[in-house]
C-alpha positions in Angstrom: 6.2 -32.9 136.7 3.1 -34.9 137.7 4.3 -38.0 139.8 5.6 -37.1 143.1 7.1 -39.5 145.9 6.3 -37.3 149.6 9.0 -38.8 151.7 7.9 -37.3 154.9 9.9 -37.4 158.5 7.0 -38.8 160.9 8.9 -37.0 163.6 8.9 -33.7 161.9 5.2 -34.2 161.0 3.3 -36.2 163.5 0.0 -37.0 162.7 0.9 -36.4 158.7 -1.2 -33.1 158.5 1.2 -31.4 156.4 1.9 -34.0 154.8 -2.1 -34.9 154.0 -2.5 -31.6 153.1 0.4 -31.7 150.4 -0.8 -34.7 148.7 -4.5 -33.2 148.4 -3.2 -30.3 146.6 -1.2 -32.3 144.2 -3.7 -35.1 143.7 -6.5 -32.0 143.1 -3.8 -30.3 140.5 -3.9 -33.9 138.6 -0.4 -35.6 139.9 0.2 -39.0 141.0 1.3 -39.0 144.8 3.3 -42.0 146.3 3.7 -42.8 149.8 5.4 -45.8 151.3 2.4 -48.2 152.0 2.7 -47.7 156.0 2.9 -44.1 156.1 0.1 -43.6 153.3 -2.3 -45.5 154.8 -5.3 -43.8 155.2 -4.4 -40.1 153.5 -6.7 -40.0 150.8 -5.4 -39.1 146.7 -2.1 -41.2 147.6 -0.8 -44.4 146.1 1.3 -46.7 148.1 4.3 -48.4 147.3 6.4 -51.2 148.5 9.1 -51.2 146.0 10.9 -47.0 145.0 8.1 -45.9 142.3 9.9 -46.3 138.8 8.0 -43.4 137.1 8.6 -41.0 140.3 9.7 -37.4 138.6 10.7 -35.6 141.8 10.6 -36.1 146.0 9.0 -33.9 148.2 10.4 -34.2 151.3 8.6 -32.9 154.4 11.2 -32.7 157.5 14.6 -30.9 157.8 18.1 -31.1 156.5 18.9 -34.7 157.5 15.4 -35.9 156.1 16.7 -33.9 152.8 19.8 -35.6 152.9 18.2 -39.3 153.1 16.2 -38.4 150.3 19.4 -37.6 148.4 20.6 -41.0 148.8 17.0 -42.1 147.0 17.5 -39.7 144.1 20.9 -40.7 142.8 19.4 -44.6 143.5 16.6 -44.1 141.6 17.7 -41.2 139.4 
């Protein structure tokens, strides 16, 4: 897998350190990172997206069960 969606919950992660620190691990392994274009603004190595990214292989989800369970709902959308 190399292109990774980070759907992070901004209440789990305030600030977006974890999630800023995830993506600059993947983008320095060689992956494609997506965040939605409000959220990634600013954290370096990401792309942002309006639109679900087509090519997206997995979702990494940085929250708890109910952010998991959202992001469910976006993988059987976008298989």
């Amino acid at each position: 897998m190399n292109r990774f969606v980070l759907l992070p919950n901004l209440q789990k992660d305030a600030g977006l350190a974890v999630t800023a620190r995830i993506a600059a691990l993947l983008h320095g392994a060689g992956a494609t990172v997506y965040l939605d274009e409000t959220t990634g603004e600013g954290i370096p190595g990401t792309l942002p997206y309006k639109e679900f990214p087509a090519d997206a292989e997995a979702i990494l989800v940085i929250g708890g069960d109910g952010s998991v369970l959202d992001a469910s709902v976006l993988a059987v959308r976008y298989d």
